[in-house]
Each structure stands twice: as C-alpha cells, then as structure tokens.
C-alpha positions as CSV (number, residue, x, y, z in Angstrom):
1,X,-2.1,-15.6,-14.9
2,X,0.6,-17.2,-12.9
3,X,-0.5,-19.3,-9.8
4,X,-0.6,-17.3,-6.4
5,X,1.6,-18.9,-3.5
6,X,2.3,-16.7,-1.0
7,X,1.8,-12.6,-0.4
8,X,4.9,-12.3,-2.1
9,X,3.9,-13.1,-5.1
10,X,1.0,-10.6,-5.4
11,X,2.1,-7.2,-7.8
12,X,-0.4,-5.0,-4.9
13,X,2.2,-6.2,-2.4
14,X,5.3,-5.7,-4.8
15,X,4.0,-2.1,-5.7
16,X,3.0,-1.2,-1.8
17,X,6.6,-2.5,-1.3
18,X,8.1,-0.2,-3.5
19,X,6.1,3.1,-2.1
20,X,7.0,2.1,1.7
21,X,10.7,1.9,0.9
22,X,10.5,5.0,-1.3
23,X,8.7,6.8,2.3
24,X,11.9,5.9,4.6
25,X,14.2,7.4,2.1
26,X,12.0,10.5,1.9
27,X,11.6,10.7,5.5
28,X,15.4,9.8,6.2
29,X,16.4,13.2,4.3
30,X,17.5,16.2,6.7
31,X,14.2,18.4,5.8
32,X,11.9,15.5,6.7
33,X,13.9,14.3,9.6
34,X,12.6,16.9,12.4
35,X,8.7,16.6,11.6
36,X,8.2,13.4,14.2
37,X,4.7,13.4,13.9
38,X,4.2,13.3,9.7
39,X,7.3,10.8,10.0
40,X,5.7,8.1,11.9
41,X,2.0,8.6,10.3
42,X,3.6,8.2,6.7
43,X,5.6,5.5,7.5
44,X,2.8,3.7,9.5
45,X,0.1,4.5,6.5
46,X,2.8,3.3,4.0
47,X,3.6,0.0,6.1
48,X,0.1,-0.3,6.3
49,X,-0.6,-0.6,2.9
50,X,1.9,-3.4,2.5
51,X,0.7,-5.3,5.4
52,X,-3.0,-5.3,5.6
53,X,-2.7,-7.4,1.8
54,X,-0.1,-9.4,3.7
55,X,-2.3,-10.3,6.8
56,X,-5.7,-10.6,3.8
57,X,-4.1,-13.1,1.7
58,X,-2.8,-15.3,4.9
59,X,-6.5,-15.4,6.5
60,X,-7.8,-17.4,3.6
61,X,-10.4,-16.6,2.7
62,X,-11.8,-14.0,-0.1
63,X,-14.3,-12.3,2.2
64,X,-11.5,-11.8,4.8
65,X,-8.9,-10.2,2.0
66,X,-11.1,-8.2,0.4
67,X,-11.5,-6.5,3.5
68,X,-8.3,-6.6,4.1
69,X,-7.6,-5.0,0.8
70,X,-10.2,-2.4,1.0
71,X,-7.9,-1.2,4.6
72,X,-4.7,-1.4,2.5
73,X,-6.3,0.9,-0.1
74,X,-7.3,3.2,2.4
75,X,-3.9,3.5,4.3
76,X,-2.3,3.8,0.4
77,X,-5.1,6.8,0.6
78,X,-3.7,8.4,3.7
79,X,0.1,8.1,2.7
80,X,-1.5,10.0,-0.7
81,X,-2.5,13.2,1.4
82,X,0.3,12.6,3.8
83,X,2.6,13.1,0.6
84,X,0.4,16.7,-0.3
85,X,1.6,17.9,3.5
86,X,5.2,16.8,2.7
87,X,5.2,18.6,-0.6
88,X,3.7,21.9,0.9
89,X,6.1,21.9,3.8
90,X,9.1,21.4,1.7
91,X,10.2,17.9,2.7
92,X,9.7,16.9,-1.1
93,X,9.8,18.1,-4.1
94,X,7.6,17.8,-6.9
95,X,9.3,15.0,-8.7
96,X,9.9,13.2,-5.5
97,X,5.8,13.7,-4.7
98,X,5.2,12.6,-8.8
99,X,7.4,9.7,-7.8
100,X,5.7,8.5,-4.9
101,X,1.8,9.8,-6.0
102,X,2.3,7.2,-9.2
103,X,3.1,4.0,-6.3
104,X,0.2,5.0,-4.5
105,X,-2.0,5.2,-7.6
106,X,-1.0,1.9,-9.0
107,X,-1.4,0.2,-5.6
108,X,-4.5,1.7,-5.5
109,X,-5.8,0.3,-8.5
110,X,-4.3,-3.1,-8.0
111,X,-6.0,-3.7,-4.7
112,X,-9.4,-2.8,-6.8
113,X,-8.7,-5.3,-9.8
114,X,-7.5,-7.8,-7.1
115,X,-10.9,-7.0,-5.6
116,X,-13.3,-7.6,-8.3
117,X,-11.4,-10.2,-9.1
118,X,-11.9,-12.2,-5.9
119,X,-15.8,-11.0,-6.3
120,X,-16.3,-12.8,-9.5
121,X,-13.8,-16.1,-8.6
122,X,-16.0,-19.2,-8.0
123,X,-13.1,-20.3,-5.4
124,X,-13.6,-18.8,-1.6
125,X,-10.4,-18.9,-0.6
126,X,-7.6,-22.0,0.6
127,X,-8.9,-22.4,3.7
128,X,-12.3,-23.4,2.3
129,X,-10.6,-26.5,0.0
C-alpha cells in the first residue's frame, strides 16, 4: 500500500469524485434541468460524499475520520435513493442509473474497508505523532 499524503490520494475520494461529476452531467440534461429541488439535494448528497472524507482525513485523527467517513457513506446513501427518484421520473435511464448506482456502491464499500482499516491501525492519526 502506497503512503497516504493528502485526501487526494485516497481511491474513496477518487471514486466519490467520479459519482459527483457524473451527478452534474445528469442533472445538466434538459429532463433533469426543471426539477430544482432533486437537483440541489443530489448534487449536495453527492458533494457530500466527496467532502465529508475530505474534511475526515484533514482533522487528523482516526476517530475524527471514521466519523467522517461513516457521514460520507451516508450522503453516498442518499444520492443512491436520490438516483431511484431520477430513474422513475425519467431524468435517467437505466444505464445512466447502472452507471451511477456502481460509483455509489464502490464508494460505499471503500469508506467501509477504509474504516476497519483505521480500527485495526495501531497509528491514531498525524496529529497524534
């Protein structure tokens, strides 16, 4: 395993990347564009996801992130069902929901190996060096 530097570096944050820009385009299509209300709760869950491992990782400590990561799961959760309303309104199709279900999924599951990860990790974090 290569040495963690900064946020950047961490595949959860890469993956949670990926799904946020893959919401704006969805939501940036003329079907999607009138909906106000599902817009800025996707986009907000989605940008959620990314930033709550963002802000975890930058508090230094592993307590701290796995919180942190256990919120960024949970908004990776909402953007999930917020993608089921999209589908059965129309503002995506299937492949497009398939798409964006298997970014959510992986982020999903790499927030919980991060997790267990930190659990077992002698080291508590930078900021207790």
């Amino acid at each position: 395993m290569s040495k963690i530097e900064r946020f950047e570096d961490l595949n959860c944050w890469k993956t949670a990347r990926e799904l946020c820009k893959l919401i704006y385009k969805f939501t940036r299509t003329e079907k999607f564009s009138k909906d106000y209300t599902l817009i800025n709760q996707i986009r907000g869950s989605s940008g959620s996801g990314m930033d709550n491992i963002a802000e975890g990782f930058e508090r230094g400590g592993n307590k701290e992130f796995i919180q942190f990561l256990s919120v960024s799961s949970g908004s990776i959760s909402e953007v999930k069902s917020q993608l089921y309303r999209a589908l059965d309104q129309d503002y995506i199709n299937e492949k497009e929901f398939q798409q964006a279900s298997i970014l959510a999924d992986k982020t999903g599951k790499e927030n919980t190996n991060l997790i267990l990860y930190l659990k077992k990790s002698d080291m508590k974090g930078y900021k207790f060096s």
